[in-house]
MARVEXTI-436436 format. One record per atom (N, C-alpha, C): z, y negated, x negated; residue in three letters. Coordinates in steps of 0.1 Angstrom, whole numbers, plus 5000, padded with zeros to 4 digits. Example, Ala and Ser with C-alpha at 12.3 -4.5 7.8 and 13.67 -1.06 7.14 Angstrom:
residues 2
507850574868ALA
507850454877ALA
507850334868ALA
507150224872SER
507150114863SER
507950004871SER
This chain:
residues 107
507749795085UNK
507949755072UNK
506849645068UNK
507149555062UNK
506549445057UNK
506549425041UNK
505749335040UNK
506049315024UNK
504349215016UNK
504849225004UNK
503749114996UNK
503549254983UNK
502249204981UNK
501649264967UNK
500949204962UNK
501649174949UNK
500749104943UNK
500349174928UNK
499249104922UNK
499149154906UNK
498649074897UNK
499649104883UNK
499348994874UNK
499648844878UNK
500348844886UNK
501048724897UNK
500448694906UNK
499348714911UNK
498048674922UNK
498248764935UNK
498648724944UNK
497948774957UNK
497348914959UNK
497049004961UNK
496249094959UNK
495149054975UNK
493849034971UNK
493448964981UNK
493349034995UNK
492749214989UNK
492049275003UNK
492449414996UNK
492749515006UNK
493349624998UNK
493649705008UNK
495049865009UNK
495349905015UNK
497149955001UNK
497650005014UNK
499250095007UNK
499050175012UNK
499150295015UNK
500150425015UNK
501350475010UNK
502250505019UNK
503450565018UNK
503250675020UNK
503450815009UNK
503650885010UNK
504750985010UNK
504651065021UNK
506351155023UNK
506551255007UNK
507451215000UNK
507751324992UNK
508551454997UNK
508551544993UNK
508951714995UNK
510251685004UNK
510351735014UNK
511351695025UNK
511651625037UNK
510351495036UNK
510651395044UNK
509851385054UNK
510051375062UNK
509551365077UNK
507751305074UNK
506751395081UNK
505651295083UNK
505951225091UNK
504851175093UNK
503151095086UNK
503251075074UNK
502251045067UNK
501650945058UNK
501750805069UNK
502550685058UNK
502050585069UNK
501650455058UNK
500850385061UNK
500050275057UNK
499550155067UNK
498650055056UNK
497949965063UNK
497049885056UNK
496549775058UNK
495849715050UNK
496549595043UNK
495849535031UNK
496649485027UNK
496249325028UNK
496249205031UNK
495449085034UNK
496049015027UNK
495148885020UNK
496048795010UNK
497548815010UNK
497348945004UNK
498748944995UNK
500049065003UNK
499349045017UNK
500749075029UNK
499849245033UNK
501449335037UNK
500749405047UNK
501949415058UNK
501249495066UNK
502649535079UNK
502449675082UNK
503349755081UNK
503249885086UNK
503549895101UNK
503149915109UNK
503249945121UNK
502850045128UNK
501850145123UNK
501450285133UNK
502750385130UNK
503150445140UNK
503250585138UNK
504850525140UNK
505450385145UNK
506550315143UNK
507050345127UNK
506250285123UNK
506550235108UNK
506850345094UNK
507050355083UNK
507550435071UNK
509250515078UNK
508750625081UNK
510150725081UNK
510850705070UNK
512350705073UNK
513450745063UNK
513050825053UNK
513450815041UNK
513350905029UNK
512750815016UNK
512250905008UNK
511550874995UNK
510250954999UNK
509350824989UNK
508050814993UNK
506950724982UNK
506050824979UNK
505150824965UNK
504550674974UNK
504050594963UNK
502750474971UNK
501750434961UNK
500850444971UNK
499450464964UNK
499150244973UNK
498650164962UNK
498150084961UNK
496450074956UNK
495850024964UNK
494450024962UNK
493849834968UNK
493549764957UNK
492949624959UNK
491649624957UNK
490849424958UNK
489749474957UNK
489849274957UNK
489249244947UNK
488849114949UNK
487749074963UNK
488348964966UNK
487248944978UNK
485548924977UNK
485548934967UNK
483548924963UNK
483349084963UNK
484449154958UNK
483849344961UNK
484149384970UNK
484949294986UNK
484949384996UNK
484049365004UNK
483949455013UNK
482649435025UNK
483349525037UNK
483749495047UNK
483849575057UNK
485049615063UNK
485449745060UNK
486949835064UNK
487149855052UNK
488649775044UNK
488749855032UNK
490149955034UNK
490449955049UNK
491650055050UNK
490950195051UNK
490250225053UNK
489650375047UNK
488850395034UNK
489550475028UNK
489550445010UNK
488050525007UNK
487750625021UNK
486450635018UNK
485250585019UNK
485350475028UNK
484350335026UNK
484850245018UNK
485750235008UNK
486150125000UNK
485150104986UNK
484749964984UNK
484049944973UNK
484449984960UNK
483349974954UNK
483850014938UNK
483749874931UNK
484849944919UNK
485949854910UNK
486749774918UNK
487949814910UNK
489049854923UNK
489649704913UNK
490749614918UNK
490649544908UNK
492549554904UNK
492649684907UNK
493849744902UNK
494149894897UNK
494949914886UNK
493950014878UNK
495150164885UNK
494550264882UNK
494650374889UNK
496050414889UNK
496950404877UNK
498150374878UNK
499050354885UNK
498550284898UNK
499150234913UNK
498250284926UNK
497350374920UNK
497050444933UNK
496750574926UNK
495250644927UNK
495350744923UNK
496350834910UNK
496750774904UNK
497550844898UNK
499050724895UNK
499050724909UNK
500550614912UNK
501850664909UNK
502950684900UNK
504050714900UNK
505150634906UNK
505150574917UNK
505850454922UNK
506050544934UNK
507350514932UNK
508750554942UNK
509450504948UNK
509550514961UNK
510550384968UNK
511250464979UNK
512450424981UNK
513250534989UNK
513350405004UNK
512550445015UNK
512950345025UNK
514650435030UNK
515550315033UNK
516150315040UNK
516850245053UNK
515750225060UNK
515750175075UNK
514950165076UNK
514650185093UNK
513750185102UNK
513750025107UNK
512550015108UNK
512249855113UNK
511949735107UNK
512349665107UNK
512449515098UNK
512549525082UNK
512849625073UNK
512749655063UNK
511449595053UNK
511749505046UNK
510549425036UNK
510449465022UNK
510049475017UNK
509549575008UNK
508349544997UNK
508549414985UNK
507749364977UNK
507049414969UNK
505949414962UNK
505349524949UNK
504749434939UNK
505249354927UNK
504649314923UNK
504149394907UNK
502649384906UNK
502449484898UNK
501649434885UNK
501849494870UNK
501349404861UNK
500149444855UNK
């Protein structure tokens, strides 16, 4: 799965997604990082079939430093508000495996 995230129309510069499995759906958790704007899921052969919570976590490029795909070294002030990650209500039902693109733009 591929795709663009942006917010407030901008790029989201440095970040991460998670897909998570809701009640029924095949693990993993699958994710990746997010780079000007783009990410690509590819471990674990990509987002399983089903519906699936997503947690979005950005970071302007002056507050990143390092690995920001592990959210437990990720810097503070997130420059997207919790809404879209920790307390993300966003729902997306993938329906195919593979080539599946998959946009987020968030306000």
């Amino acid at each position: 799965m591929t795709g663009r995230v942006t917010y407030q129309g901008k790029p989201v510069p440095l970040g991460n997604i998670a897909f998570i499995p809701m009640p029924g759906v095949a693990l993993p958790v699958s994710g990746a990082e997010i780079v000007d704007g783009r990410y690509e899921v590819t471990n674990n052969g990509g987002v399983p079939i089903g519906q699936h919570r997503v947690e979005i976590n950005g970071w302007s490029a002056d507050q990143a430093e390092g690995n920001v795909a592990d959210v437990t070294e990720a810097p503070q002030g997130l420059l997207i508000p919790e809404k879209y990650n920790a307390k993300s209500d966003l729902v997306v039902d993938v329906n195919q495996k593979g080539t599946m693109s998959l946009d987020f733009d968030l306000k």
